[in-house]
C-alpha positions, 0 to 999 in steps of 0.5 A: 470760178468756184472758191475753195474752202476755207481751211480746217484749222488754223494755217501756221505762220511757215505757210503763210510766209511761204506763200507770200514770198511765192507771190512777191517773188513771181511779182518782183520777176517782172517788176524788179526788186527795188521797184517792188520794194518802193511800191511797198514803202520799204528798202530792198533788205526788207523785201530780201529778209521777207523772200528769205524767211528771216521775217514777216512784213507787217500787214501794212507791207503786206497789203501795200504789195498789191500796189506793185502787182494787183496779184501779189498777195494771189498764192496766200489769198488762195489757201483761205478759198479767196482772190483778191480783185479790185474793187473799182476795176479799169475799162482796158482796150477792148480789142487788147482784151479780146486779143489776149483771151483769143490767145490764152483760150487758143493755149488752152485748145492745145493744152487740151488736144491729147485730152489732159491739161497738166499743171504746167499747163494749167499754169501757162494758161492762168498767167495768160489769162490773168491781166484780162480778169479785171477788164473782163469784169469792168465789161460786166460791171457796165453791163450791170449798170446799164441794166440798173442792176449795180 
């Protein structure tokens, strides 16, 4: 995957809280707000003054977001040209991974059949496709390994 270029300048403070409460809010859709707010070390009225923009969590808060969902900090980490990926990835059931990829790539054939995959589109087969990154790159690593190459 190709990174996006850092931006020109530097980014203004509405964005970057924009973008980490689009994040936190995707995340906190699937794992709920006071699970999300335990993961982070904080109480629910601070996650819900961060989603509102009445504050910015502290780096820290920021950071310990990833221990909800490994993808929560995605949308902020995008705008600079990054993603962010554990470093120490887990092997998954290969045939749950093999599953999961067969079905977003099939997403992506009929996404594709009138010959334009629009951003709904994009969207779908992105969220399908993310939880496999990570065994898909414990895969490789072990193949690197076996090659002497880690």
């Amino acid at each position: 995957m190709a990174r996006k270029s850092l931006p020109s300048g530097p980014v203004n403070k509405e964005t970057v809280r924009d973008l980490l409460a689009a994040g936190w809010s995707r995340v906190i859709a699937n794992v709920g707000r006071g699970t999300f707010a335990d993961k982070c070390g904080v109480c629910t009225d601070t996650v819900g003054n961060a989603l509102a923009g009445r504050n910015m969590p502290e780096l820290h808060t920021a950071f310990n977001s990833l221990m909800a969902d490994p993808t929560a900090l995605d949308e902020l980490a995008a705008l600079y040209g990054f993603q962010i990926i554990p470093a120490k990835r887990q092997a998954a059931n290969d045939l749950n991974t093999a599953a999961g990829v067969i079905e977003a790539m099939g997403e992506l054939v009929k996404a594709n059949a009138d010959g334009n995959r629009d951003h709904n589109e994009t969207l779908a087969v992105a969220q399908m496709l993310r939880p496999h990154l990570g065994p898909i790159n414990a895969i490789m690593e072990e193949a690197d390994r076996l090659r002497g190459a880690a």
